[in-house]
Steps between C-alpha positions, in 0.01 A plus 500: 500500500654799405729641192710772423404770275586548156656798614707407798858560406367853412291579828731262791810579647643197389445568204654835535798327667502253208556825281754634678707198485500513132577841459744503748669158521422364191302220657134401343288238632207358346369276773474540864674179509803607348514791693489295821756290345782753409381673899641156694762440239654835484486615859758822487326594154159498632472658847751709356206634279287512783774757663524710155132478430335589823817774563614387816691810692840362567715773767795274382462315168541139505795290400298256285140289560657219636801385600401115627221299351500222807219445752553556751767810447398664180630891529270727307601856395832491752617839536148698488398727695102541546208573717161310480273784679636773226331305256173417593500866580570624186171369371566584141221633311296618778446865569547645866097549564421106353417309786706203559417337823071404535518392844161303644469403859226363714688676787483916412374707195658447154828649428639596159837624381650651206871439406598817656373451831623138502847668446443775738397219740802280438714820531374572853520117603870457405589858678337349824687157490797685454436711822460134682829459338419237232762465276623217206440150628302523783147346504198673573166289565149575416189327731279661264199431257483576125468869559691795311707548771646181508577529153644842564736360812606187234602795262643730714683266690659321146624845423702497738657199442332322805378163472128480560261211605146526603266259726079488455374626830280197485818296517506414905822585720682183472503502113614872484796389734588220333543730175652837661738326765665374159605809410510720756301823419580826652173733423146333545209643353177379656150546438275494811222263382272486184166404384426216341114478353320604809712376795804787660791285543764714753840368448641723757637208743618294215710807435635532826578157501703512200683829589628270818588234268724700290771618710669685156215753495626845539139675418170423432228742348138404576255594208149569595260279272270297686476829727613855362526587863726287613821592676869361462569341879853403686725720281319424144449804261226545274511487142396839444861571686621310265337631223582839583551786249861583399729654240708224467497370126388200383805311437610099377775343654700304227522136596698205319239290257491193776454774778215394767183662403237291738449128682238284403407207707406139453150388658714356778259236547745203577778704677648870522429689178782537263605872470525527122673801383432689220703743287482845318574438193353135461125585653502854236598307202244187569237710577566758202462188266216362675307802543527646170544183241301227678235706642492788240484760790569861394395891576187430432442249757379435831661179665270327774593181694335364815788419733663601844822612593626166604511346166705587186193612297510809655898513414410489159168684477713794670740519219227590222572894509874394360300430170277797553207309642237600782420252769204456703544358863254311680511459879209277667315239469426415158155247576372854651183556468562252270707338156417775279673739716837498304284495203321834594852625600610413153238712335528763752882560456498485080750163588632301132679280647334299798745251664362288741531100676377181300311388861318873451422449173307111560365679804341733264372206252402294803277799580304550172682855476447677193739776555426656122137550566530654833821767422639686216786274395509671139843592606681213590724360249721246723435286772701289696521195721767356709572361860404163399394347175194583300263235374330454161152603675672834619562604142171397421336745759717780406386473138156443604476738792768782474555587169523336134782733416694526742879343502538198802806458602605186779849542591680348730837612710595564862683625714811429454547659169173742562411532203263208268756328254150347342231696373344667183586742224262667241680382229341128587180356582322370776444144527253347753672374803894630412709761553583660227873459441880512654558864605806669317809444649363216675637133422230308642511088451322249592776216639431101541651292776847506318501863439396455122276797368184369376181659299157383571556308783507556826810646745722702683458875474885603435680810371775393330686879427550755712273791558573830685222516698636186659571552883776660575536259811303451838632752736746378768595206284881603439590169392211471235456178665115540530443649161633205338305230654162712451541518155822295346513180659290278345647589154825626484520838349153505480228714652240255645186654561293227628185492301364241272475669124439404145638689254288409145600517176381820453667653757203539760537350869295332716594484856322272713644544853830468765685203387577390873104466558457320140265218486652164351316239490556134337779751297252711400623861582233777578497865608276560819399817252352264282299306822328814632403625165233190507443481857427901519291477203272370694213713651509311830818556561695879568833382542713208508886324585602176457835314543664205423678245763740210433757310710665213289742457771533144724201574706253564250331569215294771474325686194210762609384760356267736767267771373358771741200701394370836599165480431235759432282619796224261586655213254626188696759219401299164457553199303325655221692785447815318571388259231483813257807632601699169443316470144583809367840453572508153353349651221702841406838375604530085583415225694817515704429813584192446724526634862545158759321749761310818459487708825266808574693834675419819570777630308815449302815623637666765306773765536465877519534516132203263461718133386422173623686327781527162267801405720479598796143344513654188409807481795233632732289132391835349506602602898662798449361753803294783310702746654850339342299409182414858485562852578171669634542846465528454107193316461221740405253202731719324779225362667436304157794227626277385797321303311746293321698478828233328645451228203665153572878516452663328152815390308606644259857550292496886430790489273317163299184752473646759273547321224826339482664873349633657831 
């Protein structure tokens, strides 16, 4: 659907980088594939290029690139001495007046600023934390919106050497205190309520609440957003206290490679969310690659991708000034006035990359959106999907509807590692329905049921070399106890990710879902990806989950598979439609594979970050109380549950469900 141009090792910063390794190392590739090859198969040679290339500042100079290849255990760059925030603000090749923050915001007037007064920002954040007597180590929490001055507090507060770690303010009391009583943060920074669309949300109890919940909390500094008049109460101070001007220098506190930088959080869904810790050195070396060599980001730039504080997109659209790169932020509600809001954004803001969610994108299609004809898109050159996988039909639109130029790029990550190891590159094409190829650095397999690596078939996602991005633990979790079972268990040595992927003989992927909600059926494996690309292609029908129940044990036998629908407004579930539904799933994917039952809801379950509760949908069916099977503060729709909690109650064998690989 798309190809590079003649040109690209001339005009892309891979290529660039491929030029550099020749000169300099001695290294020429003529294939993306054997460049991905020698990047997992010499790990200290590659990311040690990475370091030279992108001219990491070391304060003390690293003993070597690594020291232990294990998993988990691999020790990258021991001995170095660096600082993530004194990178992304050295913003090479941007002048002091470019701007380098777009921010957009349903909540106040646009804001815009250049690199200098991002640094003179940062330098006046970092002088107020250290007044509240923020030093190395200590955490500092953020219950703030994709605003500049979150981004400043992330910065300021890295500089320092303080671990950061910020919450949505959509995110409700109990999920925040699930997260922060983890870690114990000694500075809050709150935002008093925002706008979202039309409707004022005031968060001002929630953030009361959660200042009682954290016992830790030495200070907490109350920005104005929702209301510019608003006042810091019981012993808060404001943020332009905080904020306030000062001589003191902007200065980087030199931290070891592995130092905490921030924690990132798993949906929590099923139980407390893991505290996954990230590093320095690991998060500015992934994202350096990413940035620059996968999505061709440079000076010339301006980053955009739609996302909220409380998931790792915003992690990693955040680090784009470390390869010279604008962003635009986005705060609101995206459907407002309606879908071609982000569009008009992107046009607005000059954006060339546009990053956005695969559910946004068949949302769009769904729609009859024809974003090219209704804003400037002339300078977009990238876009990209992720958060769940994109179909076929979503590449279609983009082609169709967006732009025939333009380079799409599904990727897939998380996380844990927050970064995508998954993705595209301009020196390879597009093909409809795949992600592009294995990231550099990035030993992704696809694993059978003996832990065999297989191409073209189906199975588990698995990262078979280390990469430094890798967490550098949960936090709390002396032992490593916890961090092993997440990620090592299942395969020895071995990062499990828990997807379903094929890796083709090309080198694309196709990911088709979460292997523990995997449909298998008569032996016939299937991605739920793959199920609501047919059912959602549908005009009837806006949205879709479906799971899969078995119980071979004493008592039983069962096999069902259970659709729900979200239908469009006005359209109602009869046996006509049902008879539709059932046929074109017999038809695009197999017999076996048609639905036992097909229910009609009002909506599908999802987290904050917009996934689908597969699972916990299927214990709730299964007995399991909705408020064990899961968490309701990080669902984005709680009240979504009541409806399966009232369905009759059935067996099921979770573990049999996932298809035999857990």
């Amino acid at each position: 659907m798309w190809r590079p141009p003649a040109d690209v090792r001339q005009t892309s910063r891979i290529g660039d980088y491929l030029g550099w390794l020749e000169r300099e190392r001695g290294r020429s590739f003529d294939t993306y594939d054997a460049l991905w090859q020698w990047s997992v198969e010499d790990l200290a040679g590659f990311w040690s290029s990475i370091w030279e290339y992108f001219q990491v500042i070391a304060h003390t100079p690293p003993d070597g690139p690594l020291v232990e290849a294990a998993m988990p255990g691999a020790r990258w760059f021991p001995g170095a001495e660096i600082n993530y925030a004194e990178h992304v603000l050295r913003m090479p090749g941007l002048a002091d007046h470019d701007p380098v923050v777009l921010s957009r915001s349903q909540s106040r007037a646009q804001v815009t600023l250049t690199a200098a007064q991002l640094r003179e920002q940062v330098r006046r954040v970092a002088a107020g934390l250290r007044r509240l007597g923020v030093s190395r180590g200590d955490r500092v929490a953020a219950y703030a919106p994709n605003i500049p001055e979150t981004y400043v507090l992330m910065l300021a507060t890295t500089s320092l050497g303080a671990v950061f770690s910020s919450c949505a303010p959509e995110f409700g009391t109990r999920s925040v205190t699930d997260r922060w009583q983890q870690i114990s943060p000694t500075v809050l920074v709150a935002v008093d309520g925002y706008r979202y669309g039309t409707k004022d949300v005031d968060r001002r109890q929630e953030v009361a609440a959660i200042r009682q919940a954290l016992p830790s909390l030495a200070h907490t500094v109350l920005l104005p957003y929702l209301d510019p008049a608003a006042k810091p109460a019981d012993g808060a101070i404001s943020w332009s206290e905080l904020s306030a001007p000062t001589d003191e220098p902007l200065a980087f506190t030199p931290v070891p490679f592995d130092h905490p930088l921030y924690v990132l959080y798993s949906s929590g869904t099923t139980g407390l969310p893991k505290p996954i810790v990230h590093g320095h050195g690991g998060i500015l070396l992934e994202h350096l690659k990413m940035l620059a060599l996968h999505h061709d980001l440079g000076p010339a730039d301006r980053f955009f991708w739609f996302t909220t504080t409380g998931w790792m997109m915003w992690n990693f659209l955040v680090s784009a000034p470390a390869v010279g790169t604008a962003i635009v932020m986005f705060d609101g509600d995206p459907g407002h006035p309606d879908l071609s809001a982000l569009w008009r954004l992107a046009d607005e803001a000059g954006v060339t990359f546009f990053g956005t969610s695969a559910p946004y994108v068949m949302a769009c299609r769904k729609a009859g959106l024809v974003p090219g004809g209704l804003a400037d898109l002339s300078r977009l050159r990238g876009l990209g999907s992720t958060g769940a996988p994109l179909p076929a039909e979503g590449f279609d639109w983009v082609y169709e509807a967006v732009s025939s130029t333009v380079q799409l790029q599904s990727l897939s990550g998380g996380t844990d590692m927050c970064t995508g190891f998954v993705g595209g590159v301009a020196l390879l094409p597009v093909w409809r329905g795949e992600i592009t190829c294995r990231c550099l650095g990035a030993k992704v397999e696809a694993y059978d049921e003996s832990g065999q690596p297989v191409v073209g078939q189906l199975g588990e996602l698995v990262i078979t070399r280390p990469m430094p991005s890798m967490p550098v633990g949960f936090w709390g979790d002396e032992s490593g106890q916890r961090y092993r079972e997440a990620y090592f268990d299942t395969f020895p040595g071995v990062w499990r990710h828990g997807d379903w992927i094929t890796v083709t003989a090309r080198g694309s992927c196709v990911i088709t879902g979460r292997s523990d909600a995997t449909l298998n059926r008569g032996g016939v494996r299937l991605g739920t990806a793959e199920f609501y690309a047919v059912v959602e292609g549908l005009d009837e029908v806006v949205d879709s989950l479906v799971v899969h129940l078995t119980d071979s044990g004493p008592d039983g036998d069962t096999d069902e598979l259970l659709l729900f629908v979200v239908l469009a407004e006005g359209v109602e579930l009869d046996d006509s439609l049902r008879a539709r539904i059932a046929g074109e799933l017999r038809r695009a994917l197999s017999p076996r594979h048609t639905p036992d039952e097909i229910h009609q809801v009002r909506a599908v379950p999802r987290t904050l970050s917009g996934k689908k509760l597969e699972v916990p949908v299927k214990k709730i069916l299964t007995g399991t109380p909705a408020e064990r099977a899961a968490a309701e503060g990080a669902l984005a729709n709680p009240e979504s549950l009541g409806e399966f909690t009232a369905m009759p109650r059935r067996r099921s064998s979770l573990e049999g469900s996932s298809g035999g690989s857990r």
